[in-house]
N, CA, C and O atoms as CSV, one atom per row, in Angstrom:
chain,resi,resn,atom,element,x,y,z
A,1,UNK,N,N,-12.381,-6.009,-3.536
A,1,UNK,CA,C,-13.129,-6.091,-4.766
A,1,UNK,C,C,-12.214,-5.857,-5.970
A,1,UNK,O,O,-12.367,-6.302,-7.107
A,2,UNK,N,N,-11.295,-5.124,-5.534
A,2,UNK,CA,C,-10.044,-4.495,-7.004
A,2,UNK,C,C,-9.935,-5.903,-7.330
A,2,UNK,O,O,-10.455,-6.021,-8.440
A,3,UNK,N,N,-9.533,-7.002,-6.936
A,3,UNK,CA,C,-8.447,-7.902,-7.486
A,3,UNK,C,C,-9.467,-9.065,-8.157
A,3,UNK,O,O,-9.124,-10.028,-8.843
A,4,UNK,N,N,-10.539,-8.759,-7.834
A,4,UNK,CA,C,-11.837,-9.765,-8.508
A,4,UNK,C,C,-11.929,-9.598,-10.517
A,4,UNK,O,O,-12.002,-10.373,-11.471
A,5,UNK,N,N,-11.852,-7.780,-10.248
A,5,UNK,CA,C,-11.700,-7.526,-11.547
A,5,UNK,C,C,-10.566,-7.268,-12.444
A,5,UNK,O,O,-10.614,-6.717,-13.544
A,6,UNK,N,N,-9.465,-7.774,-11.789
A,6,UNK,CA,C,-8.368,-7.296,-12.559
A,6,UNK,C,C,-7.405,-8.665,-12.634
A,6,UNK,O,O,-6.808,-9.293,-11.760
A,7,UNK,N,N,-7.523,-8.825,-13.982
A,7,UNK,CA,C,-6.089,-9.967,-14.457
A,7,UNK,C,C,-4.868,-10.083,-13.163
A,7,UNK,O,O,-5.236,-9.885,-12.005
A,8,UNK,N,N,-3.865,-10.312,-13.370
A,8,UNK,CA,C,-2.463,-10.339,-12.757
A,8,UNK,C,C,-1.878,-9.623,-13.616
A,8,UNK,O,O,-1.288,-10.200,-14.529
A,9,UNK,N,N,-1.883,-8.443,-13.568
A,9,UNK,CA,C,-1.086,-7.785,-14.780
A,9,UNK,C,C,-0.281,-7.052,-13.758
A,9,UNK,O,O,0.807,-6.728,-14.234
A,10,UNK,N,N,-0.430,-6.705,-12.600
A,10,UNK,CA,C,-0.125,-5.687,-11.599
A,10,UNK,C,C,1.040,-4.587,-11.738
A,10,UNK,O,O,0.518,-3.474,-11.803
A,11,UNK,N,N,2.186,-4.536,-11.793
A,11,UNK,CA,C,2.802,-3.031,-12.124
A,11,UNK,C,C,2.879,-3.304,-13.492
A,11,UNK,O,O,3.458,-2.347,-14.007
A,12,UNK,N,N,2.461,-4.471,-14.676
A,12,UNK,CA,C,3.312,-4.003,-15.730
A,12,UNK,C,C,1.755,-3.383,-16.112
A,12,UNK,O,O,1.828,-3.069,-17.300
A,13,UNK,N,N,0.479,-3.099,-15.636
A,13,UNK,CA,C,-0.218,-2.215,-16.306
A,13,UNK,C,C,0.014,-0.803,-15.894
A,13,UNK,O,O,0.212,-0.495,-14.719
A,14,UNK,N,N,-0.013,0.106,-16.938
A,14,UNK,CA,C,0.301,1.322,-16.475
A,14,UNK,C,C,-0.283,2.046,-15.971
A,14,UNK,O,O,0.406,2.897,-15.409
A,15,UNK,N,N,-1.649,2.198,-15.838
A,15,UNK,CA,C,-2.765,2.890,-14.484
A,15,UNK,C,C,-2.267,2.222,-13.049
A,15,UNK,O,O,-1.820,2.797,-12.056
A,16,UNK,N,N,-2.505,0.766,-13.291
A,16,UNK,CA,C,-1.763,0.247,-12.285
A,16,UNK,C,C,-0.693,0.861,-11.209
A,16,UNK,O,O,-0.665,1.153,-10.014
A,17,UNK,N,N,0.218,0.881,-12.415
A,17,UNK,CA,C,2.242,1.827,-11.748
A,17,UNK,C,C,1.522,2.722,-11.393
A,17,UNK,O,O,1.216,2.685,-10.201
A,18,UNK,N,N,0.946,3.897,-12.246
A,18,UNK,CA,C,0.634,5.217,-11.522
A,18,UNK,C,C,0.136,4.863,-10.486
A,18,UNK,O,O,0.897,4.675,-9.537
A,19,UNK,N,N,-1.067,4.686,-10.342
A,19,UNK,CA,C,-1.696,4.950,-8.768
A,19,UNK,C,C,-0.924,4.372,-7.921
A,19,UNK,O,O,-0.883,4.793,-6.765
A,20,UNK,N,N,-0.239,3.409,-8.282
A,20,UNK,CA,C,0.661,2.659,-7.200
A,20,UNK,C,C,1.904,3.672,-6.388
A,20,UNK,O,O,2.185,3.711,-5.191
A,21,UNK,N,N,2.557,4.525,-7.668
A,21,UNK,CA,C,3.157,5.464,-7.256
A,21,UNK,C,C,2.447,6.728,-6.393
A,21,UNK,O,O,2.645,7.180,-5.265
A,22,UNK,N,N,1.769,6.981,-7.193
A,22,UNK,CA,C,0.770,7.930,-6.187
A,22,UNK,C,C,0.521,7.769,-5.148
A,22,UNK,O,O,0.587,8.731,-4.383
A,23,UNK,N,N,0.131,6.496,-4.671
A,23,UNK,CA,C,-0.312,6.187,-3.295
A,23,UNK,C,C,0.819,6.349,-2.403
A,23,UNK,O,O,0.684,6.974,-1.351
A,24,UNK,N,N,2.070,5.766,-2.789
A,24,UNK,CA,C,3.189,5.816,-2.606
A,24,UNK,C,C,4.215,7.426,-1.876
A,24,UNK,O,O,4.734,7.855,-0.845
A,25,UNK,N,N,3.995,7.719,-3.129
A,25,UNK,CA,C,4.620,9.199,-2.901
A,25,UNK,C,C,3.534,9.625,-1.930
A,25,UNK,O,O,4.085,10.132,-0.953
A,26,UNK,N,N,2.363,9.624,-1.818
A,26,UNK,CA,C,0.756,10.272,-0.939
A,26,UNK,C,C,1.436,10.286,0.334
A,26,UNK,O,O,1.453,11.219,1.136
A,27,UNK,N,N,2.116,8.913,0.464
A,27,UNK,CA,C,2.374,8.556,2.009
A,27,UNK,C,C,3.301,8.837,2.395
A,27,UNK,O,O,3.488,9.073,3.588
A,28,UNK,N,N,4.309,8.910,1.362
A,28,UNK,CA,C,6.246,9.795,2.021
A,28,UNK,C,C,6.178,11.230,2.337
A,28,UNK,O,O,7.096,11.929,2.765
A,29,UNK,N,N,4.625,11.675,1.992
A,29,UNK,CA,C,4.140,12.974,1.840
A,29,UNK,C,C,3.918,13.182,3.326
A,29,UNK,O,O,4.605,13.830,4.115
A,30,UNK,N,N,2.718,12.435,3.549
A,30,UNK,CA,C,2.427,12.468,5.284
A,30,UNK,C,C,0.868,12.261,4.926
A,30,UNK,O,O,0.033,13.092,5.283
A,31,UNK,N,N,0.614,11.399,4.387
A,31,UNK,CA,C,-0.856,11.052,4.052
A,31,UNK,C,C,-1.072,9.374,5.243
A,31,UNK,O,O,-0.227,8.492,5.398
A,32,UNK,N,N,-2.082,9.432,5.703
A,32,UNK,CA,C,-1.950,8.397,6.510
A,32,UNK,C,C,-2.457,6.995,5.717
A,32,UNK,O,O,-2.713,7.146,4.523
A,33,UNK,N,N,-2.609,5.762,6.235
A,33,UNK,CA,C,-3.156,4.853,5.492
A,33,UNK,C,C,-4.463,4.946,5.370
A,33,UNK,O,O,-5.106,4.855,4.324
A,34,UNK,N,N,-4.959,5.171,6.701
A,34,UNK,CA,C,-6.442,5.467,6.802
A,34,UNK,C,C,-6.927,6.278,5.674
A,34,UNK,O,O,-7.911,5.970,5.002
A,35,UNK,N,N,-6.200,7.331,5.488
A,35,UNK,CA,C,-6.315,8.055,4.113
A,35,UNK,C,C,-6.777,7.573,3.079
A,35,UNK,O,O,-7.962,7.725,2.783
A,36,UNK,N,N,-5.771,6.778,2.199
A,36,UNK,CA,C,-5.259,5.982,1.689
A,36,UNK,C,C,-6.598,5.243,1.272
A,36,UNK,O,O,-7.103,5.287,0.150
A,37,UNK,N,N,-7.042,4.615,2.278
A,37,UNK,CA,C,-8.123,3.660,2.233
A,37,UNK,C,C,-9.323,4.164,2.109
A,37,UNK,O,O,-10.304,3.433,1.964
A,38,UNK,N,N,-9.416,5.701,2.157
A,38,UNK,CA,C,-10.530,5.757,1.660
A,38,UNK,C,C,-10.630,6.454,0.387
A,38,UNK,O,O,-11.687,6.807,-0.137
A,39,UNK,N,N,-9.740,6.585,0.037
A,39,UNK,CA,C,-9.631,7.024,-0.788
A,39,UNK,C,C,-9.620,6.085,-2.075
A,39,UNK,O,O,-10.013,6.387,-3.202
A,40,UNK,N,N,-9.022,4.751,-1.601
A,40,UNK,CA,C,-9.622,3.579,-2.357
A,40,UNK,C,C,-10.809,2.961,-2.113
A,40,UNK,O,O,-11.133,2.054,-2.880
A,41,UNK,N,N,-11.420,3.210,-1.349
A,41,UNK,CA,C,-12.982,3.062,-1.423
A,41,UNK,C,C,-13.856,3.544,-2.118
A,41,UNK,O,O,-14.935,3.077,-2.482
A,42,UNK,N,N,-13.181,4.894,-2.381
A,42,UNK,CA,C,-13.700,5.937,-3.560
A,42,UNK,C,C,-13.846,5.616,-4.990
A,42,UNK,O,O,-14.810,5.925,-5.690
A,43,UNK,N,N,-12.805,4.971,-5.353
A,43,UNK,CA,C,-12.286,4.149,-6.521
A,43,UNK,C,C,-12.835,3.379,-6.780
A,43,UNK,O,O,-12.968,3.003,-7.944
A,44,UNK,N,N,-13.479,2.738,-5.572
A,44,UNK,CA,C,-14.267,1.270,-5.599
A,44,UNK,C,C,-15.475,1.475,-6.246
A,44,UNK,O,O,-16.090,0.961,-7.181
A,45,UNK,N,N,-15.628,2.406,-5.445
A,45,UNK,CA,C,-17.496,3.146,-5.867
A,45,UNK,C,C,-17.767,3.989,-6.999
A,45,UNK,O,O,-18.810,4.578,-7.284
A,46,UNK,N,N,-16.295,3.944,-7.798
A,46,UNK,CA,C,-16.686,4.837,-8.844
A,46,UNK,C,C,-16.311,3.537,-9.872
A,46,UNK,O,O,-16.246,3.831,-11.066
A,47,UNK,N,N,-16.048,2.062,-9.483
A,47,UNK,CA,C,-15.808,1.421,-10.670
A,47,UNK,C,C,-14.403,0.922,-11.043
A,47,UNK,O,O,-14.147,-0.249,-11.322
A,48,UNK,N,N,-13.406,2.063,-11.015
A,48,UNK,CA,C,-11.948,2.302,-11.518
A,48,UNK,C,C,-11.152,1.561,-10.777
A,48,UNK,O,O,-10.477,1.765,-9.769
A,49,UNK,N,N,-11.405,0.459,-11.621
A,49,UNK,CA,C,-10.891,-1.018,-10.965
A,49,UNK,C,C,-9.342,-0.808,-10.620
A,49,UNK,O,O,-8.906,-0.784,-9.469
A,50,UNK,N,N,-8.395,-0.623,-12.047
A,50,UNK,CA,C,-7.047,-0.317,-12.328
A,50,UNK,C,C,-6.609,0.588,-10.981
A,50,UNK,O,O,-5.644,0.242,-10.300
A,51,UNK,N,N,-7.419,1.797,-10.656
A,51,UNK,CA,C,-6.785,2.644,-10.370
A,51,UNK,C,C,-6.705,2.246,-8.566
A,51,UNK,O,O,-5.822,2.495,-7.746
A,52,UNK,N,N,-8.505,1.284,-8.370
A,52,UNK,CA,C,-8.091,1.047,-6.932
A,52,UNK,C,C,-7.055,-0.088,-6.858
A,52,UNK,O,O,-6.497,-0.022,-5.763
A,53,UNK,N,N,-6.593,-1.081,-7.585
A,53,UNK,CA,C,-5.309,-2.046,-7.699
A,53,UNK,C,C,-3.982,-1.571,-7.409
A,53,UNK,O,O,-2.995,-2.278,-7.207
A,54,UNK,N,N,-4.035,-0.405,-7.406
A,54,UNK,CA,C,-2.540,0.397,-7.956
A,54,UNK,C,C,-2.666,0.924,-6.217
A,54,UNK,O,O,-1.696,0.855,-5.463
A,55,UNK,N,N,-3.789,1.351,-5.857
A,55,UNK,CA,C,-3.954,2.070,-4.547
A,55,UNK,C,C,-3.783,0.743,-3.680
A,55,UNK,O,O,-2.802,0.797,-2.938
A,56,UNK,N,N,-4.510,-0.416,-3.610
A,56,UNK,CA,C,-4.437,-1.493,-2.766
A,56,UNK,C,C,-3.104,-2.018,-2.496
A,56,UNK,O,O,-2.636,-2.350,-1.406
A,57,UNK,N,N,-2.449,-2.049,-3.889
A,57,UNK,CA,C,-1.033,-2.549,-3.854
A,57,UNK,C,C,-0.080,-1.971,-2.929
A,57,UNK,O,O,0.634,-2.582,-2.135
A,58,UNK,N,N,-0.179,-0.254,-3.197
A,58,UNK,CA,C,0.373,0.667,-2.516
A,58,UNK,C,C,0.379,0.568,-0.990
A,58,UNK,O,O,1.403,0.850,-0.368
A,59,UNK,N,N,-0.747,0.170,-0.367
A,59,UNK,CA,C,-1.345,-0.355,1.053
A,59,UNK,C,C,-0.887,-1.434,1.474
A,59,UNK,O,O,-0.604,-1.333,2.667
A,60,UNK,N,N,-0.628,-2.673,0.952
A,60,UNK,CA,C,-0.180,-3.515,0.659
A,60,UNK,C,C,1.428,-3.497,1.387
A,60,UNK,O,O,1.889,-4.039,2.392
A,61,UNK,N,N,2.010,-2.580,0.326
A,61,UNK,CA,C,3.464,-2.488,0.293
A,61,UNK,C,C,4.179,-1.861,1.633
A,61,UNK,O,O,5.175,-2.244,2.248
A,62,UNK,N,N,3.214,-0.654,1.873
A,62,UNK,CA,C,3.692,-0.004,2.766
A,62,UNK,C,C,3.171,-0.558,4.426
A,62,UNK,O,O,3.622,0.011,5.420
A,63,UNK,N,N,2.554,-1.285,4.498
A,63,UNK,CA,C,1.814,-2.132,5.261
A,63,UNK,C,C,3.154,-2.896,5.556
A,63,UNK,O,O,3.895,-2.481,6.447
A,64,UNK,N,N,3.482,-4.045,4.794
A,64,UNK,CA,C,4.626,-4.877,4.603
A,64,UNK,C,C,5.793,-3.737,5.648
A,64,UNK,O,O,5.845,-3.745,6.878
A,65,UNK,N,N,6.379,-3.106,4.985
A,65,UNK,CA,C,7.411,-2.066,5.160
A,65,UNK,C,C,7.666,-1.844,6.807
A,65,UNK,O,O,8.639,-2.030,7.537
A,66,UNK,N,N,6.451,-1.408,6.997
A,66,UNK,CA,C,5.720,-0.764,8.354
A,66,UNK,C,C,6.523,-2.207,9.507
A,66,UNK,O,O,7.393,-2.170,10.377
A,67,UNK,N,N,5.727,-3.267,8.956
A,67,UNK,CA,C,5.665,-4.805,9.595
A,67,UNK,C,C,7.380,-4.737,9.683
A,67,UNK,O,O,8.021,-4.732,10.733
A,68,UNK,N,N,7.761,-4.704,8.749
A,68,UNK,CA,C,9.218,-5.032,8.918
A,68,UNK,C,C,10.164,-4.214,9.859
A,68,UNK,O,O,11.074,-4.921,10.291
A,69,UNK,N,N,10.194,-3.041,10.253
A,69,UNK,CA,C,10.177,-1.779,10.382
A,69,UNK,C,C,10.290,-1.912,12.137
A,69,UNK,O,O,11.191,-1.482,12.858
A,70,UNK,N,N,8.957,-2.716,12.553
A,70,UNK,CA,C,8.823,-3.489,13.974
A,70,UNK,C,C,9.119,-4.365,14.295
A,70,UNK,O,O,9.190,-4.492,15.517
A,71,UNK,N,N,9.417,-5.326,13.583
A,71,UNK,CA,C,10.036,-6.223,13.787
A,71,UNK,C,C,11.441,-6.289,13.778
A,71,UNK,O,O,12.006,-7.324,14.130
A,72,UNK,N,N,12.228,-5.033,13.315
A,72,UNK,CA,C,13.559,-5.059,13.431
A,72,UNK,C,C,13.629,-4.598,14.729
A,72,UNK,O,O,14.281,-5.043,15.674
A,73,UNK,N,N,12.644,-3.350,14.647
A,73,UNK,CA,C,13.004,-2.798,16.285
A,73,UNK,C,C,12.675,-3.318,17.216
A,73,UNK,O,O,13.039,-2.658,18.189
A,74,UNK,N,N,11.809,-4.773,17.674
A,74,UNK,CA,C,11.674,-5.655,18.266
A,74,UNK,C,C,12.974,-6.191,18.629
A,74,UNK,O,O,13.635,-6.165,19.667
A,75,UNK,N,N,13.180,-6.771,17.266
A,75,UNK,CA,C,14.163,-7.756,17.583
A,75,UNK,C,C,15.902,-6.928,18.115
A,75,UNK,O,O,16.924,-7.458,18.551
A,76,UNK,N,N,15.539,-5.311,17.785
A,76,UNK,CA,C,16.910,-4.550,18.522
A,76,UNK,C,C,16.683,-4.641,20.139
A,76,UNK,O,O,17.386,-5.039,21.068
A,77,UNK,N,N,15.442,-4.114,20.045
A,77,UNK,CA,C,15.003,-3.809,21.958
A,77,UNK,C,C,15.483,-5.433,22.520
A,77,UNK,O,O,16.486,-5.341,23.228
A,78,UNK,N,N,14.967,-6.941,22.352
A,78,UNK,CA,C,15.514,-7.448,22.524
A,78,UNK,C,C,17.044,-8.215,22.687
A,78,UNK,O,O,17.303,-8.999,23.600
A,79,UNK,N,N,17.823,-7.890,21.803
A,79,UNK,CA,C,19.245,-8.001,21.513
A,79,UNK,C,C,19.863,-6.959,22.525
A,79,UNK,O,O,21.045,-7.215,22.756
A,80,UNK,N,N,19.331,-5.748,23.253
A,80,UNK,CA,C,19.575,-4.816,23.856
A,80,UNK,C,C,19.527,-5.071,25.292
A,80,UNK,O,O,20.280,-4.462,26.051
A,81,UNK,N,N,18.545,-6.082,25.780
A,81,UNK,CA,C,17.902,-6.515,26.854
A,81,UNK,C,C,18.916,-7.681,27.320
A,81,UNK,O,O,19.470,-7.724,28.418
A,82,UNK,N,N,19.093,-8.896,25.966
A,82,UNK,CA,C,20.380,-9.766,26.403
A,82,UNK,C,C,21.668,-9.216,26.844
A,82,UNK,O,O,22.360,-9.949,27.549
A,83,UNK,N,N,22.222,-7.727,26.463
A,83,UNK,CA,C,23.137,-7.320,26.660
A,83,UNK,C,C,23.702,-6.726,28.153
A,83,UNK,O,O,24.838,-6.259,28.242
């Protein structure tokens, strides 16, 4: 629902950056995604479009990260297996 109400403005709005960071730092913290997500659900239901964008993005990113993360170590365990 965040991205229905919000332009493409994405980090250069500044509620945006914050929560984005927040979510961010939340998770280097030891906050899980599941967390995360409901905590942007919260956001949802209170309206605060900006602030769940910044949180989605954050999910988003670290999601990505995660993906990549397995796929290297995939592709090590394999390279390990040819050897």
């Amino acid at each position: 629902m965040c991205e229905k109400r919000i332009s493409n403005e994405g980090l250069d709005n500044e509620t945006i950056r914050e929560f984005y960071n927040l979510a961010v730092y939340d998770y280097e913290r030891g906050t899980e995604i599941d967390e995360l997500k409901l905590i942007l659900y919260d956001y949802e239901d209170k309206e605060m479009y900006l602030e769940c964008a910044g949180i989605k993005l954050a999910i988003e990113y670290i999601e990505f990260i995660i993906l990549i993360e397995l796929i290297k170590y995939k592709n090590n365990i394999d390279d390990n297996e040819r050897d």
